[in-house]
DRENZAPA-324092 format. One record per residue: residue number from 1; x, y, z of N, C-alpha, C in turn. Coordinates in nm, 2 decimals, padded with zeros to 4 digits, m for minus. Layout:
residues N
+-----+--------+--------+--------+--------+--------+--------+--------+--------+--------+
!   k !   n.c1 !   n.c2 !   n.c3 !  ca.c1 !  ca.c2 !  ca.c3 !   c.c1 !   c.c2 !   c.c3 !
+-----+--------+--------+--------+--------+--------+--------+--------+--------+--------+
! NUM !      X !      Y !      Z !      X !      Y !      Z !      X !      Y !      Z !
...
+-----+--------+--------+--------+--------+--------+--------+--------+--------+--------+
//
This chain:
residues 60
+-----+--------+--------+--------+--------+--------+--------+--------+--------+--------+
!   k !   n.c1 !   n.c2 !   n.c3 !  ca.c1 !  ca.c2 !  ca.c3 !   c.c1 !   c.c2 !   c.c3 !
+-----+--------+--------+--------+--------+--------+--------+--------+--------+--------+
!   1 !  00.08 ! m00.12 !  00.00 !  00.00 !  00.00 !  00.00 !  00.09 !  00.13 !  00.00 !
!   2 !  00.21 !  00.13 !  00.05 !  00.30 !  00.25 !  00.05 !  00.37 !  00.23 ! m00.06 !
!   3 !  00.36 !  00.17 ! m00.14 !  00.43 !  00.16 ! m00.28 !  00.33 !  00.26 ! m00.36 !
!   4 !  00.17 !  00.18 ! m00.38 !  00.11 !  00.27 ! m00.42 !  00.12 !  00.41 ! m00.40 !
!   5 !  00.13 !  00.44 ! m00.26 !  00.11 !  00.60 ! m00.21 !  00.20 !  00.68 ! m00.28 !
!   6 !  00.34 !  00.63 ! m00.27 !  00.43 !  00.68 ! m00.33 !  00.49 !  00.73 ! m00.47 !
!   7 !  00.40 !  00.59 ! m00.57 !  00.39 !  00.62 ! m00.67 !  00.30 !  00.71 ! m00.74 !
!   8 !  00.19 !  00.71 ! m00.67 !  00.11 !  00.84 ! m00.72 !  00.12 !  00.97 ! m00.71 !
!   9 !  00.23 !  00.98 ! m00.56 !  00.27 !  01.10 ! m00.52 !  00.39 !  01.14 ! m00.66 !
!  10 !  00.47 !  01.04 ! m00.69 !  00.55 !  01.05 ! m00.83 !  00.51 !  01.11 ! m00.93 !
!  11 !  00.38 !  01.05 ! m00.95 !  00.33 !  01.05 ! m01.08 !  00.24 !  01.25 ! m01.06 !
!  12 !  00.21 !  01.22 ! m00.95 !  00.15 !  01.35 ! m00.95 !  00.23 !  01.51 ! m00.93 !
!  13 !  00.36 !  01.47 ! m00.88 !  00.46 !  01.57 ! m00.92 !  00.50 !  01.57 ! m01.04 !
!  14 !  00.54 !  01.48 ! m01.18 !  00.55 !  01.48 ! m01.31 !  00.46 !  01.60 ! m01.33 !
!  15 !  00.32 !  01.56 ! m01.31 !  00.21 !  01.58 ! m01.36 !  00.27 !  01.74 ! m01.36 !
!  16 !  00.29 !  01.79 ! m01.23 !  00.25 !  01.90 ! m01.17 !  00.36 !  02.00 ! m01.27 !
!  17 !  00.49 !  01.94 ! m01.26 !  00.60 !  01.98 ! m01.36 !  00.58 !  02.00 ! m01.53 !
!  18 !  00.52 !  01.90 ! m01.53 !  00.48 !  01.88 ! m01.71 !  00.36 !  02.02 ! m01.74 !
!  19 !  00.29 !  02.05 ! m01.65 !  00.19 !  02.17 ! m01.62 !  00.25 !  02.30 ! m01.64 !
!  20 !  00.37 !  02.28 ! m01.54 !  00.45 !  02.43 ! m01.54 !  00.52 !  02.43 ! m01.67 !
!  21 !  00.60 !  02.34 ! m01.67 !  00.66 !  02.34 ! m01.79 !  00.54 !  02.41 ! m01.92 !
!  22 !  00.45 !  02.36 ! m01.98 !  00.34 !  02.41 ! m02.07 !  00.32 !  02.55 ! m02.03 !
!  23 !  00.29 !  02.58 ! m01.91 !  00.26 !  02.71 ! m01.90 !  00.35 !  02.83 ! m01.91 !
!  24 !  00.49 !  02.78 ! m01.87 !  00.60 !  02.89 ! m01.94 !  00.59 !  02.87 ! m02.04 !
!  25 !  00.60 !  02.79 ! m02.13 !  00.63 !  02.77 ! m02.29 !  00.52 !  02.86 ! m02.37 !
!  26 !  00.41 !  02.90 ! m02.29 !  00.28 !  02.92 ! m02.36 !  00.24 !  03.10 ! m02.42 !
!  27 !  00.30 !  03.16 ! m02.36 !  00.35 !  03.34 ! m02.38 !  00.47 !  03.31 ! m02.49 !
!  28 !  00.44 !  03.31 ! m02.65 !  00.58 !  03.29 ! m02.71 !  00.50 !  03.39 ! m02.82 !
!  29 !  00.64 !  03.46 ! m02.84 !  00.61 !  03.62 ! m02.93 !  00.57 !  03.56 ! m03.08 !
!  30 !  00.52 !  03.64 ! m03.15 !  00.48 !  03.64 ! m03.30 !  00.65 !  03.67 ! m03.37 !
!  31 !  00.65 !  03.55 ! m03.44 !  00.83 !  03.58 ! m03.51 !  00.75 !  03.56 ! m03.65 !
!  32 !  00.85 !  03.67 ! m03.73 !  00.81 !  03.68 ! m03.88 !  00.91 !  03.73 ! m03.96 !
!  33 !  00.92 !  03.68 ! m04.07 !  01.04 !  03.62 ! m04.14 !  01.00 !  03.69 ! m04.27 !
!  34 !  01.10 !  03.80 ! m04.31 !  01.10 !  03.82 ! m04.50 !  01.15 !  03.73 ! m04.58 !
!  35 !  01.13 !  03.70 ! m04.69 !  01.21 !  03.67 ! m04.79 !  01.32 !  03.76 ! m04.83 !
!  36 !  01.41 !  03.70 ! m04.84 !  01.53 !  03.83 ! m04.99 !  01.56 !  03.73 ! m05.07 !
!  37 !  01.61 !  03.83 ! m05.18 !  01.69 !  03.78 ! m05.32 !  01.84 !  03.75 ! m05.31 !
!  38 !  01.87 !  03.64 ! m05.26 !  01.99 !  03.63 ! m05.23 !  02.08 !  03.59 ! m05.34 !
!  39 !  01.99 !  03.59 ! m05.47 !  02.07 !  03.58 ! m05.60 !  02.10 !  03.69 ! m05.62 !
!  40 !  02.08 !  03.82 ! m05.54 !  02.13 !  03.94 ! m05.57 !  02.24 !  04.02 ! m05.48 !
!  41 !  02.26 !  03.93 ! m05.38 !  02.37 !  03.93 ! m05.29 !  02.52 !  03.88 ! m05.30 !
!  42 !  02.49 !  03.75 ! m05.42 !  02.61 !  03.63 ! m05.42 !  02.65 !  03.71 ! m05.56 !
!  43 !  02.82 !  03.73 ! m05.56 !  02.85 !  03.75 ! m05.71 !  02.93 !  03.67 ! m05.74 !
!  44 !  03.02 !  03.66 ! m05.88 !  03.08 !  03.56 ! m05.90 !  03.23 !  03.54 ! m05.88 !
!  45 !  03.25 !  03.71 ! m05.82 !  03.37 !  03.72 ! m05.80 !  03.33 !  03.77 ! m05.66 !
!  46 !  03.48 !  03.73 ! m05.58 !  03.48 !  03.81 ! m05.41 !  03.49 !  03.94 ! m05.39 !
!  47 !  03.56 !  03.99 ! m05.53 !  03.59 !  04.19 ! m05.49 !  03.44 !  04.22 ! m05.56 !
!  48 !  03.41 !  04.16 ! m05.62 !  03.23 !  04.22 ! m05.74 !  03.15 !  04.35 ! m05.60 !
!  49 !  03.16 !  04.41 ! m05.64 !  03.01 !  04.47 ! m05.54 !  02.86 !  04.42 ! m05.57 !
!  50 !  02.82 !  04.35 ! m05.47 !  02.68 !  04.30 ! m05.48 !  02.55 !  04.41 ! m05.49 !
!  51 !  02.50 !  04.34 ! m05.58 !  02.37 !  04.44 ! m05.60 !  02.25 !  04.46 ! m05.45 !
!  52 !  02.24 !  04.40 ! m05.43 !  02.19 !  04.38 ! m05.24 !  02.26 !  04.32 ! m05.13 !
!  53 !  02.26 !  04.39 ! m05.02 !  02.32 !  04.32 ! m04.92 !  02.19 !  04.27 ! m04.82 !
!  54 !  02.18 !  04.14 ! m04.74 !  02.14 !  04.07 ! m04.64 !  02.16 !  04.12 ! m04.50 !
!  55 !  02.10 !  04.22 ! m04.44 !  02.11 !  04.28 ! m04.28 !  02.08 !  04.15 ! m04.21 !
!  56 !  02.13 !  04.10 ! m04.15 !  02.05 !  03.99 ! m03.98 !  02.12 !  04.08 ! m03.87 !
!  57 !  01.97 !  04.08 ! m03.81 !  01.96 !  04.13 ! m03.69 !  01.92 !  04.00 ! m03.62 !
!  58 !  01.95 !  03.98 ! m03.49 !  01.91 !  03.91 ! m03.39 !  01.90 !  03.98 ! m03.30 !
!  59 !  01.82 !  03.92 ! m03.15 !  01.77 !  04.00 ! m03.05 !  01.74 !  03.82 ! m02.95 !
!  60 !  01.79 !  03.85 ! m02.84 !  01.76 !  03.74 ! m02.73 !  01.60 !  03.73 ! m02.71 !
+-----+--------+--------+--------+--------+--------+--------+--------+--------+--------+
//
């Protein structure tokens, strides 16, 4: 009978964890993504000046 006790007590801390876990995860920002022409970035030569350049910005 203390086997049972204990393992529900187990099972019911998972539970409780797997909960929190979901609930931080669940506020996640709107990410949105352009396309570019990156055939207009690559040239054939390394000194070529490219017709567009690719900005990336990141942010934590």
């Amino acid at each position: 009978m203390k086997s049972t006790a204990v393992t529900n007590l187990l099972l019911t801390l998972i539970a409780i964890l797997l909960l929190a876990n979901l609930l931080a995860k669940l506020p996640v920002t709107k990410v949105e993504a352009e396309t570019f022409k990156l055939d207009d970035c690559i040239t054939a030569n390394p000194g070529d000046k490219p017709a567009a350049y690719v900005h990336v910005i990141t942010d934590n």
